[in-house]
C-alpha positions, 0 to 999 in steps of 0.5 A: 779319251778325254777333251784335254788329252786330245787337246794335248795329243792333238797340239803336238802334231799339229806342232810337227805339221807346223814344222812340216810345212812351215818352208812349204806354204804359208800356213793358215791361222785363226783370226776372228770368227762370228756365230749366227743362229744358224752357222759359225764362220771362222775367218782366216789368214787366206779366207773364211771357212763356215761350219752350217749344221744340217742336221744333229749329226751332220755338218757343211764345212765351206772353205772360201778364199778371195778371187776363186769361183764357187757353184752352188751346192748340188748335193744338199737337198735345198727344198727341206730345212737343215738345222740343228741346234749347235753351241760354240765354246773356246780356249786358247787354242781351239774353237769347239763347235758342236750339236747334239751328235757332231762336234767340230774342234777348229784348232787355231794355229795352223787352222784345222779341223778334227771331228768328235762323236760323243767325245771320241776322236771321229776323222780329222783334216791334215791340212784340210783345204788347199787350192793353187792355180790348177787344182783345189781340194781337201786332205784327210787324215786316216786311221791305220785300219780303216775301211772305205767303202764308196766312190761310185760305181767301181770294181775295185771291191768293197773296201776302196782304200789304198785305191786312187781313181778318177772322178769323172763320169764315164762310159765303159763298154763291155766292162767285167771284173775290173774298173776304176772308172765308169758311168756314175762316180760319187766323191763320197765315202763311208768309213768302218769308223762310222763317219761318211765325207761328201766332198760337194764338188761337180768338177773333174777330179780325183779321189786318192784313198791312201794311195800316194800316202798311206795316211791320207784321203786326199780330194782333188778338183780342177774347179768347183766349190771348195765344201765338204759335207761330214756325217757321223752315225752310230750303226751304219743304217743310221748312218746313212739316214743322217746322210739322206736327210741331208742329200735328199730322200728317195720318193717311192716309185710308182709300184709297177716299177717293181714289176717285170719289164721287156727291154732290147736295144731295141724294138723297131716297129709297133708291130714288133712291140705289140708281138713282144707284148702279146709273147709274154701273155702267151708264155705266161709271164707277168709283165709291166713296162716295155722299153723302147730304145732310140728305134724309136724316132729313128730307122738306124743307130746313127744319124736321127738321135735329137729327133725325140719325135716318133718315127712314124713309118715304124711307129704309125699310132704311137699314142693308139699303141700306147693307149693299147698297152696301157689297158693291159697294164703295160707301161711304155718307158722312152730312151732320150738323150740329151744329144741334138744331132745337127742332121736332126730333125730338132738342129734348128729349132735347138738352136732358135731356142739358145737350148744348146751348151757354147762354144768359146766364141758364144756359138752352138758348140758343135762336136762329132761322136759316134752317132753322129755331128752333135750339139748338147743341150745345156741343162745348166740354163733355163732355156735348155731345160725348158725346150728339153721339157716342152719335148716331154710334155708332149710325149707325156701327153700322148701317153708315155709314163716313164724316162729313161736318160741315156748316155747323161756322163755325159758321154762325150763333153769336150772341156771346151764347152761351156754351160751358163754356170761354168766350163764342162769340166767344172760341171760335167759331174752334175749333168746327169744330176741337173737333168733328172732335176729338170725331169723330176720337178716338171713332172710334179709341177704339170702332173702332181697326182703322179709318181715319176719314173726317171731312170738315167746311167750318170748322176751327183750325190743327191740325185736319188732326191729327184726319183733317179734309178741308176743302172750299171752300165753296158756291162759284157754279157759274161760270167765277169759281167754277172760277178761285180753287179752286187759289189756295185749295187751295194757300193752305191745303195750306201751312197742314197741309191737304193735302186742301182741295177744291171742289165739282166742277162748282159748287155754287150757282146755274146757270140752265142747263147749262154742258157746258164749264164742266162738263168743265173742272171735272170734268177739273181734279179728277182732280188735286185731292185728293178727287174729288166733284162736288157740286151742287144738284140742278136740274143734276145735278152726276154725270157719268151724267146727262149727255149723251153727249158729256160722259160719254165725256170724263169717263169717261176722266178718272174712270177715269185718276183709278183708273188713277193710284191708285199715284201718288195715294195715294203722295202721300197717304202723303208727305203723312201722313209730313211734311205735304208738300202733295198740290198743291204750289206751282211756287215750291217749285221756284224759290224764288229767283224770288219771282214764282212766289210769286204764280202760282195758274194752275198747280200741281205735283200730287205731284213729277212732274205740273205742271197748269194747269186751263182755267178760262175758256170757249173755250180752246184754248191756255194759257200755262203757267209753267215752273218750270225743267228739261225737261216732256213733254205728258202726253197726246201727249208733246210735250217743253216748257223754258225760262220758260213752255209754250204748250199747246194744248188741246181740249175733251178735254185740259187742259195736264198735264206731266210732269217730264223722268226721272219714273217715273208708276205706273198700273193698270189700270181697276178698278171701286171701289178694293175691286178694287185691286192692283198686280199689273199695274204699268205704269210710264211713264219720261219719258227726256231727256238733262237728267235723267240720274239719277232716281229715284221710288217706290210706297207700297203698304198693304193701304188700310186699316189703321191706322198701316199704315207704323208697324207695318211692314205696308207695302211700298215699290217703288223704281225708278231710271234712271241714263243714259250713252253706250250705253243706260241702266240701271234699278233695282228693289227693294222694302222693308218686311216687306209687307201683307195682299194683297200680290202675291208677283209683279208683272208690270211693263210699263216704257214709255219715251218720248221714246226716239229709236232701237231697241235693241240688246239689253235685258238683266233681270238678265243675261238676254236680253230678246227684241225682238218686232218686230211689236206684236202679237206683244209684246202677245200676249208676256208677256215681250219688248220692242218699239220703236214707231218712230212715237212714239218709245216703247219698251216692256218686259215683264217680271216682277218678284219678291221681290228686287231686279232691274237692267234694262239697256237698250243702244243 
């Protein structure tokens, strides 16, 4: 379509708009505009509207208006530069403002704004911005068949649009199979047409996606700032690259975050915890953080919360425990909370130190929830988040490497209370957000050799910028607790949270033990991003404590979670560099087929593996859709193409498939990841004639230090294959000027499956590979080949050094 076609076409409906609301409202009209380097403001008959290019594919659009209140922006990562080079052109009827992938069309009579990528109609305001005395907010035009996906944590599936439900943060016990509410809520969405609409607003409200009116995504907001954010990519992945750009990317978590965790609600004495701890060891299972719930500055569930001290007749030598752990590679995380109890032991000294929210009358504003008559600290003010912070500084000090923020919605926040910035219910959205920003920039201030491990249940859009790994709440411990957790973690990796999780195993209710709902949690979390059952206590949510059956299954799948920590925490750093998510949609993979839009049985964890969780009881076959190309069974390497896969399943394996021309690195089994390298990498390549060029690679650091990547203190090893008509050739080489720890030599061992006949010679840089014709003889090798002729698999050993090295393997 042409400019001057979508000109016309666009004049007469804003004529019937026009004529629509004519008898409604005053309509807002153009009067004059001014263009600065950086911005262009458009001032109109009820205020102004400035368009703030943030990025060549990203614009801020700011309505303001005489006499209403604005709070500053919490979703734009105000520590990076945003700009993009932008130019104004005009006509009679229209401003056209535009960068190099977004362009702005701001009719003047009645003033709108529609939105155009590479000259094609993107999404357009139907009335835009509108504001009375209750309520202020936008209204979108839709397309017939558009898809939105977003909105937060919901279970409502993928596609949300004809759905109108709440924005606000909110706890929901025992949650299953539906909910339009819950902990963490985003008033954001991504659009099957590629563009994504940010309304940076924290106030309660309401997002309507063509509910009321079929054609019309409407926001809405009790208070807040009257800006929307819109973003256009052209693939989803780019997408949402262009969308953290803006709102702030996710640092790379220190790498024991990716490792095994023991969780409860919860320990109740050191002696427990070292018990926990030494269980693991016993039974054989990797391990690298324990959890501690509130037990741990108090003996009950009510009454001690805002103590954030240790109770020291349950926990006598916190800082010897602490210390204690931490040799063994173990990693101690505390639950906080941002409740001051007035019975704590904290009351006053919150009080002396103005750390807590008001009242109306300017008082600490006190209010009773279930764990008792409470106050809330205001991390909205300097001197709330300073007392909150002096807490953790000493808890740091005595050896505490991770946060876990609880109940941040916040829980309860009555709407009378008011915080240095505004009243609760403008920005009770923000707590969460605010808090984790607290958390996230005193860490680097006072411990800047660190990475910092902040996991909270509620948050902003943008909150992924300050570390924050989001769960998904106190879900039921039952099959409709298991079968939303992809929907909700997927829903909310498009949105920047890459590290969204769940409970393993359930966290709420169960009367008796379900092994098999159990295992299948537990199976499925091995390809999520954080690996923690978690649970109350009367069935014990860690693996040791069951019967032996369920140990010897899950072993293997924590300890495959270890053995995977190559491809993992590569995925974890794909995420810091552009926001791509660690559990990726199929539609990524198919985005001209729109039902994949909607599928949530199956999921791509990183590019290669393609995982359906079971998460119903007695299965023993799974449908899995297929989003094109070749997929090899991951544990018996059956091969599987076309639209879907039938896979059968034990209670020993779930449907796990590997991409045709992969490159999967492992290690091998190590204790905590304090133990890890890759001096022994095993890659396995997945060969088939449809994938006759591939290529993959390894993000290897030392895990711990800070911006790693950005001070060259990295290595990348890269592999490749390429196939032709009498074999097939590999390629390695390394880049980055390497790391702390780094092995000088590693010793590679390349397994290649699905490979139909002997070889008949191998060659590593020229060089004669031998073939060892019995196993034992390779196995014994350190060098040399060999052809298992009963699984179609040929194996190389060999070693690989500083340069680069080409292996050739010939039929």
């Amino acid at each position: 379509m042409t400019m001057q076609k979508f000109l016309l076409r666009s004049c007469a409906l804003l004529f019937l708009l026009y004529s629509t609301l004519a008898n409604a409202a005053e309509v807002r009209q153009y009067q004059k505009h001014l263009l600065s380097d950086d911005a262009l403001t458009v001032y109109t008959s009820d205020g102004s509207v400035t368009l703030t290019p943030l990025n060549n594919s990203a614009m801020e659009v700011h309505y303001q208006r005489e006499g209403l209140k604005q709070l500053p922006s919490f979703a734009i990562d105000g520590s990076q530069k945003h700009s993009a080079a932008a130019k104004l052109t005009e006509n009679p009827g229209a401003l056209i403002y535009s960068t190099a992938g977004l362009s702005a069309v701001i009719h003047k009579s009645p003033l709108r704004i529609e939105y155009l990528r590479n000259g094609q109609p993107l999404v357009g305001e139907e009335i835009g911005f509108f504001a009375n005395e209750t309520m202020r907010g936008f209204r979108f035009a839709l397309s017939p068949k558009e898809k939105l996906l977003g909105g937060g944590e919901r279970v409502l599936g993928m596609d949300r649009r004809g759905q109108r439900f709440p924005l606000y943060n909110k706890a929901h016990y025992g949650y299953t199979t539906e909910s339009d509410q819950m902990y963490f809520s985003l008033p954001a969405v991504m659009s099957s047409n590629k563009y994504l609409l940010l309304f940076d607003n924290s106030a309660t409200g309401t997002l309507d996606l063509g509910a009321s009116e079929e054609d019309v995504l409407q926001f809405e907001a009790v208070g807040g700032r009257t800006s929307y954010i819109i973003v256009a990519g052209d693939s989803y992945p780019q997408l949402i690259e262009n969308y953290v750009s803006v709102t702030g990317k996710q640092p790379l978590p220190p790498r024991w975050a990716l490792g095994n965790f023991a969780s409860r609600f919860g320990y109740r004495t050191e002696q427990e915890v070292r018990a926990t701890v030494d269980k693991f060891a016993e039974e054989d299972f990797p391990l690298d953080a324990v959890v501690l719930d509130l037990y741990w500055f108090g003996p009950d569930i009510q009454g001690h919360m805002g103590n954030l001290s240790w109770d020291k007749n349950a926990f006598p030598e916190p800082e010897k425990m602490m210390a204690d752990l931490k040799q063994r590679g173990i990693n101690t995380i505390l639950v906080t909370e941002p409740f001051i109890l007035s019975t704590s032991e904290r009351w006053d000294e919150a009080v002396a130190n103005n750390a807590l929210a008001k009242n109306l009358a300017g008082q600490p504003k006190r209010f009773d929830f279930y764990f008792g008559n409470t106050g809330l600290i205001d991390v909205f003010s300097a001197d709330g988040r300073d007392w909150f912070w002096s807490i953790y500084r000493g808890l740091k000090e005595q050896g505490v490497a991770g946060w876990w923020g609880d109940l941040g919605e916040p829980e309860v926040h009555p709407s009378d209370t008011v915080h240095e910035i505004g009243m609760a219910d403008e920005v009770h959205n923000a707590y969460g957000h605010r808090w984790a920003q607290m958390l996230y920039e005193s860490e680097k201030a006072e411990n800047p050799s660190e990475r910092p491990f902040i996991m909270m249940r509620a948050g902003f859009a943008g909150s992924q910028r300050y570390g924050m790994i989001p769960w998904t709440g106190d879900v039921a411990r039952e099959w409709g607790g298991l079968q939303p957790q992809v929907e909700l973690s997927l829903t909310m990796s498009l949105l920047g949270f890459g590290y969204t999780h769940s409970d393993l195993g359930g966290f709420a209710g169960g009367e008796q033990f379900d092994r098999e709902l159990y295992i299948r949690w537990l199976q499925y979390g091995v390809f999520q991003p954080v690996y923690r059952p978690h649970a109350q206590e009367h069935i014990a949510p860690e693996p040791v404590f069951h019967d032996r059956r369920t140990r010897n299954i899950l072993r293997d799948y924590v300890k495959l979670r270890y053995r995977l920590l190559p491809y993992n925490y590569t995925l974890a750093f794909e995420n810091s560099q552009s926001g791509m998510p660690l559990m990726r949609p199929l539609f990524f993979e198919s985005e001209s087929d729109p039902a994949l839009m909607d599928y949530k049985d199956a999921y791509l964890w990183g590019n290669d593996f393609l995982v359906a969780p079971v998460t119903e009881a007695g299965v023993d076959e799974v449908e899995v859709k297929l989003p094109g190309g070749v997929w090899f069974d991951y544990w018996n390497g059956e091969p599987y193409s076309g639209e879907t896969a039938r896979v059968e399943v034990d209670l020993e394996t779930i449907p796990v498939l590997v991409r045709a021309g992969a490159f999967i690195p492992t290690i091998d089994d190590i204790a905590t990841t304090r133990d890890y390298t890759s001096k022994r990498l095993t890659l396995d390549y997945y060969a088939h004639e449809s994938s006759a060029q591939s290529s993959g690679y390894v993000y290897e650091d030392d895990g711990a230090t800070v911006d790693a990547y950005a001070r060259g203190q990295y290595e990348k090893l890269a592999f490749s294959a390429s196939r032709s008509g009498d074999g097939i050739a590999f390629g390695f080489q390394r880049s980055g000027d390497g790391y702390q720890g780094m092995p000088e030599q590693r010793e590679i061992t390349l397994k290649i499956h699905n490979w139909q006949q002997a070889p008949t010679a191998i060659e590593a840089d020229g060089k004669a590979v031998q073939l060892h014709q019995r196993e034992k003889d390779f196995a014994s090798a350190t060098e040399g080949a060999w052809y298992n002729k009963r699984n179609n698999k040929l194996l190389v050993k060999f070693p690989w050094g500083q340069q680069p090295l080409k292996l050739a393997v010939k039929n």
